[in-house]
C-alpha positions as CSV (number, residue, x, y, z in Angstrom):
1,X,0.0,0.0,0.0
2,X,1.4,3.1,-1.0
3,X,0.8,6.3,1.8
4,X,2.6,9.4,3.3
5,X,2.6,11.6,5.7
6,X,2.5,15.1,5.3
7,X,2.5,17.1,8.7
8,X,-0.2,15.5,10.4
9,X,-2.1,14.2,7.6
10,X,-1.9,10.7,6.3
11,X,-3.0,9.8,2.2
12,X,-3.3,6.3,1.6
13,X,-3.5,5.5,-2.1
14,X,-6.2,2.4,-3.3
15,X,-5.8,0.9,-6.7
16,X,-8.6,0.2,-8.5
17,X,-6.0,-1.1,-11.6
18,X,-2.2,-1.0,-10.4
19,X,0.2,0.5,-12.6
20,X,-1.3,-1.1,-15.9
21,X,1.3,-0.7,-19.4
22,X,-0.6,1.7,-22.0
23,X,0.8,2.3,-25.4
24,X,1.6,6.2,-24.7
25,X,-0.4,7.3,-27.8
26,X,-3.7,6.6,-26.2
27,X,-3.2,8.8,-24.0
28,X,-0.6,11.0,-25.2
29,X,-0.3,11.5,-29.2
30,X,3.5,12.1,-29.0
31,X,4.4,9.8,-26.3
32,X,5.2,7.0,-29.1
33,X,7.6,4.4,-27.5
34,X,11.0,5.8,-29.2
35,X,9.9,8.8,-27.8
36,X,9.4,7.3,-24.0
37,X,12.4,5.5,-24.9
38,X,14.3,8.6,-25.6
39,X,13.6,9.7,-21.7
40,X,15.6,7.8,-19.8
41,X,15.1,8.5,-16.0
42,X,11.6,7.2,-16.6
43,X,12.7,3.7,-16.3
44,X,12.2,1.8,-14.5
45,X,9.4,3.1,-12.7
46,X,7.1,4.9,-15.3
47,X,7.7,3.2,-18.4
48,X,8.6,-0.7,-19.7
49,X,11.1,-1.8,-22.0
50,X,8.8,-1.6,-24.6
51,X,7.8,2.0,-24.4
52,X,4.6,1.6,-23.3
53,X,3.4,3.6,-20.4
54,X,2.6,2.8,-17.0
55,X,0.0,4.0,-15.1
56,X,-2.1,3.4,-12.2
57,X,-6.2,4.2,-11.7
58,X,-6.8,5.2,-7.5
59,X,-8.3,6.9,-5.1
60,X,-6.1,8.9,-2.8
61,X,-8.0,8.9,0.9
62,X,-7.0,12.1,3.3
63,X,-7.1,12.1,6.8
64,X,-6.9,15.4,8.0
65,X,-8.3,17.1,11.2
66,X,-10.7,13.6,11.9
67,X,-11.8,13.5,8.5
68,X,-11.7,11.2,6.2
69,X,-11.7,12.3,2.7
70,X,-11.5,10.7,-0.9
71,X,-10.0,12.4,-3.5
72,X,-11.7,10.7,-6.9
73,X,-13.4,7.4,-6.8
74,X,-11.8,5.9,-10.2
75,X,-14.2,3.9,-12.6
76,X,-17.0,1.9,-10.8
77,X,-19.1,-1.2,-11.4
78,X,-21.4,-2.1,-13.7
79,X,-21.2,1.0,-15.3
80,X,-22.4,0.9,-18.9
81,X,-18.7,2.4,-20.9
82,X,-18.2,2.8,-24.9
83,X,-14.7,1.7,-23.9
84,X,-14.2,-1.8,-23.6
85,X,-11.5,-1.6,-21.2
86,X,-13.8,0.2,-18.3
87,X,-17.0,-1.5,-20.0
88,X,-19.3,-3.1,-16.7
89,X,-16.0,-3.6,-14.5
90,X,-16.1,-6.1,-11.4
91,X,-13.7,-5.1,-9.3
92,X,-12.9,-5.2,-5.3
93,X,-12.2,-1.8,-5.3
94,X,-14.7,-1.0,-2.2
95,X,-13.4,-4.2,-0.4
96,X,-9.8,-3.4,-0.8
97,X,-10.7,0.1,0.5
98,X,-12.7,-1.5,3.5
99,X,-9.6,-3.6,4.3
100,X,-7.2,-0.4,3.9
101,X,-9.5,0.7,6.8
102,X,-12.5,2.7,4.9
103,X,-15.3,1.7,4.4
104,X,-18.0,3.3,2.6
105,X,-20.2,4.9,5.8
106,X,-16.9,6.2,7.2
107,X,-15.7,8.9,4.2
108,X,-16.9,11.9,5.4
109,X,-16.3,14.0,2.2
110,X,-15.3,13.1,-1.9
111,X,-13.7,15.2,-3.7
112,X,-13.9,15.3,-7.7
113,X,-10.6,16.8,-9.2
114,X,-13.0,16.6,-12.5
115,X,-16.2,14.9,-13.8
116,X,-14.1,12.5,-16.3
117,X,-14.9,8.4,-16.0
118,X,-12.0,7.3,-14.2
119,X,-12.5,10.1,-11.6
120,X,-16.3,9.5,-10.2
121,X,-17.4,6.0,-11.3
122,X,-17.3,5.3,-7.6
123,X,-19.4,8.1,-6.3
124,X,-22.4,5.5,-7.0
125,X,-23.4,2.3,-6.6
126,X,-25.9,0.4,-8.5
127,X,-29.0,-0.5,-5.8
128,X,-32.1,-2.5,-7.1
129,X,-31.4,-1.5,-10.7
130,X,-30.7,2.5,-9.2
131,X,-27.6,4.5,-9.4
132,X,-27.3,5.9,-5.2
133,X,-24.3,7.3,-3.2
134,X,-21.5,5.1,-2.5
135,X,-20.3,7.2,0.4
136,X,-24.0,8.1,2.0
137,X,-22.5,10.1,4.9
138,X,-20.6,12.3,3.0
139,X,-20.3,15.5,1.6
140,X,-19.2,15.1,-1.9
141,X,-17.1,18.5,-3.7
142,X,-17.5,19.0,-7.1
143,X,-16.1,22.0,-8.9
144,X,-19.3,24.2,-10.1
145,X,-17.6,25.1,-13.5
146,X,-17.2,21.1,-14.6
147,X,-20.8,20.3,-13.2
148,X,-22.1,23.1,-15.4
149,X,-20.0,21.9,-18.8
150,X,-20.9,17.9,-18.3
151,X,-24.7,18.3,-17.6
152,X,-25.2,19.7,-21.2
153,X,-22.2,18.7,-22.7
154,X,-22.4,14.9,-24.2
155,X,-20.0,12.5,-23.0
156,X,-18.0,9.9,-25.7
157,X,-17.4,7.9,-22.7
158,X,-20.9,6.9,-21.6
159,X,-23.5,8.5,-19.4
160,X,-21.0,9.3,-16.8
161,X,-22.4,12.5,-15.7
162,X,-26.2,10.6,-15.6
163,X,-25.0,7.4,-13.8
164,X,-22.2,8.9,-11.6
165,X,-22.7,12.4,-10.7
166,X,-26.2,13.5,-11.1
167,X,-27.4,10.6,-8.1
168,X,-25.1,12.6,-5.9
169,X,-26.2,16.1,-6.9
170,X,-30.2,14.5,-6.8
171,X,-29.3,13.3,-3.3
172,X,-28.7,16.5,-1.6
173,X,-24.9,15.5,-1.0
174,X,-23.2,17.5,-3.8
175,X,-21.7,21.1,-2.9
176,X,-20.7,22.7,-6.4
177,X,-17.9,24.7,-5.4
178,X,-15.8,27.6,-6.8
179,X,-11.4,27.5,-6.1
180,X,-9.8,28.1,-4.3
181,X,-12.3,26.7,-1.2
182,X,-10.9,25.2,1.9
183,X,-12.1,21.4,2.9
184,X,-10.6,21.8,6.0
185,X,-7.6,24.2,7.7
186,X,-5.4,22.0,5.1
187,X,-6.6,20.9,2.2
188,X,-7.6,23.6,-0.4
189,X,-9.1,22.7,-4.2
190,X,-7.3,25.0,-6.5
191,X,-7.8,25.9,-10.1
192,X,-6.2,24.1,-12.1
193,X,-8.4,24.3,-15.8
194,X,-7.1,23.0,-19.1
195,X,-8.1,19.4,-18.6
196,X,-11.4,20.0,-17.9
197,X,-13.2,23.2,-17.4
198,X,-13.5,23.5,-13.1
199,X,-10.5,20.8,-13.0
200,X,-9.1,21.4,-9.6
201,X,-5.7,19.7,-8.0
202,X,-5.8,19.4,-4.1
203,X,-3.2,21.4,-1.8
204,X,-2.3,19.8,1.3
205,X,-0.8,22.0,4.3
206,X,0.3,20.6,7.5
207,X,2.9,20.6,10.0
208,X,4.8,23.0,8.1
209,X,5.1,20.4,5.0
210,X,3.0,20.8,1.9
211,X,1.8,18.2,-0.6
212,X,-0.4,18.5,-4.3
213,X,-2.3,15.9,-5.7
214,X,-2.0,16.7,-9.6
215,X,-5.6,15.2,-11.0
216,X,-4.8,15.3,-14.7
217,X,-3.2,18.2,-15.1
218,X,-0.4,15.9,-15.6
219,X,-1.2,12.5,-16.6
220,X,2.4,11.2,-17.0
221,X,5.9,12.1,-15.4
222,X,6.7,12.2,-19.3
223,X,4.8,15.1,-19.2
224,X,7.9,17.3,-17.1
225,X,10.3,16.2,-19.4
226,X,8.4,17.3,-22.2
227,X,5.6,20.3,-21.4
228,X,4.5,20.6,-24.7
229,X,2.6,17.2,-24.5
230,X,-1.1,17.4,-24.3
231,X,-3.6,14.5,-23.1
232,X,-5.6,13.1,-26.0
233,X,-8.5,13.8,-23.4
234,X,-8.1,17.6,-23.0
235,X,-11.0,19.5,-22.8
236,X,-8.8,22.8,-23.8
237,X,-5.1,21.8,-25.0
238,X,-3.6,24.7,-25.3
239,X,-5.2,25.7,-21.7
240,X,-4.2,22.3,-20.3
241,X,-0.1,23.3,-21.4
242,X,-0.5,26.9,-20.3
243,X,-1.6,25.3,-16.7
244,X,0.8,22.2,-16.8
245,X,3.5,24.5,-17.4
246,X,2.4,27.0,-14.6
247,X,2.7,24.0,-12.1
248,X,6.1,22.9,-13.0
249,X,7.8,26.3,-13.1
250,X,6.1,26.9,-9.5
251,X,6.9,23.6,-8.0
252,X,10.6,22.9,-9.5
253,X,13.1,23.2,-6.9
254,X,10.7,23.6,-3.9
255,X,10.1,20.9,-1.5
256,X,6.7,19.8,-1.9
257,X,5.3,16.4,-2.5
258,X,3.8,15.7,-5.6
259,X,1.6,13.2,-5.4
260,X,0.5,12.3,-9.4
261,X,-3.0,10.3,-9.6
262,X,-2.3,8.3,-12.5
263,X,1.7,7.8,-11.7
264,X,2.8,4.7,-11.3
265,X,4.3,3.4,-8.1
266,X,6.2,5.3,-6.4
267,X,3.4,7.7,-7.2
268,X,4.6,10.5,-5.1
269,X,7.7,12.6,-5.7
270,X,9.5,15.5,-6.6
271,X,9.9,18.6,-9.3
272,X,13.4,19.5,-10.5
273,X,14.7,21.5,-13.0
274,X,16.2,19.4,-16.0
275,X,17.8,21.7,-18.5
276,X,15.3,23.8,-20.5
277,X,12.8,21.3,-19.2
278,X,12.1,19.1,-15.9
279,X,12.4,16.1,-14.2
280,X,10.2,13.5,-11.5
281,X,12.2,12.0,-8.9
């Protein structure tokens, strides 16, 4: 299980699927293998011999201040997907997060970084052929710009916002909020568009140490070495660049965690300046 500590907070990452090889084009046009290849302090942790990528699909959960707090809920079961790959998944996800020591009717908040499937399939459960709140005693945080684009914008991925996000809202347990807004005395959503309208990554201040989870505004650690490389799932490309290369140029050289949410294992790490570019380690 992969988890750190940052001040007096704890995130403990769950897997639904662990660090699974992706040819890099699918998700990243330019990231062919000789490409990849070409990068070489990716191996052996981000990348395989082939070239192919590897990532990982998670939840991170926060402890902070007696909460507990999810940031993204992955893909979900029995969700209908146009992708074969996510298509009506059976997974353990919500009995491996038990076992990690959360189960469903403790999460006292969820946080969305953005409304894309692999970030809220979990936010529902399918009850007597009914889409209803996974967590059912929680508060769940979902940035107000992104709720407004997915509810009339249609989704190539399925009915994601219909089967995943709209029970919650329904419910009474969605707050639609506008960054930066505080989910407790250390953790602030900030605005981090490009990838998705209201995409948001999560600060983490305690204890005099500081942490970020990325969402997607970084998919890849390919992604420092090479700034100019856009997701194939961008909303707004040239927005997603301006904002990845925003982060990079703040966070290089500092000491704060990085926590990616699709990076492979290690997962967490830090920004350094690598010629006219940068560098995960």
């Amino acid at each position: 299980m992969l988890q750190w500590k940052v001040g007096n907070v704890t995130i403990t990452s769950v897997a639904e699927l662990d660090d699974g090889a992706v040819p890099g084009p699918v998700l990243i046009p330019e990231a062919t293998a000789d490409a990849i290849l070409g990068i070489e302090w990716l191996r052996p942790h981000f990348v395989d011999a082939a070239g192919n990528l590897l990532l990982r699909i998670q939840a991170l959960i926060v402890e902070s201040q007696e909460r507990q707090i999810v940031v993204d809920t992955c893909l979900g079961n029995n969700k209908p997907r146009v992708n074969e790959f996510f298509n009506l998944l059976q997974t353990p996800f919500l009995h491996d997060m038990a076992a990690a020591g959360f189960p469903p009717e403790q999460i006292d908040a969820v946080i969305c970084t953005h409304l894309h499937v692999d970030h809220v399939g979990w936010n529902t459960v399918l009850v007597d052929g009914q889409w209803v709140p996974t967590f059912p005693n929680a508060r769940y945080f979902l940035s107000r710009a992104d709720v407004e684009y997915w509810s009339t914008t249609p989704n190539e991925a399925g009915d994601v916002f219909g089967d995943s996000v709209r029970p919650v809202i329904d419910a009474g347990l969605a707050d639609l909020v506008d960054p930066p807004y505080e989910v407790t005395d250390e953790i602030t959503l900030e605005s981090t568009p490009g990838h998705s309208p209201g995409h948001v990554s999560v600060r983490i201040r305690s204890g005099g140490e500081e942490a970020v989870i990325t969402g997607d505004l970084m998919h890849h650690p390919s992604q420092c070495a090479r700034p100019s490389w856009g997701s194939a799932f961008d909303e707004d490309g040239a927005q997603a660049e301006r904002t990845r290369r925003a982060f990079l140029d703040a966070h290089a050289g500092r000491d704060v965690l990085v926590i990616g949410t699709h990076f492979a294992k290690p997962g967490a790490g830090h920004i350094v300046t690598d010629g006219d570019a940068y560098r995960f380690t």
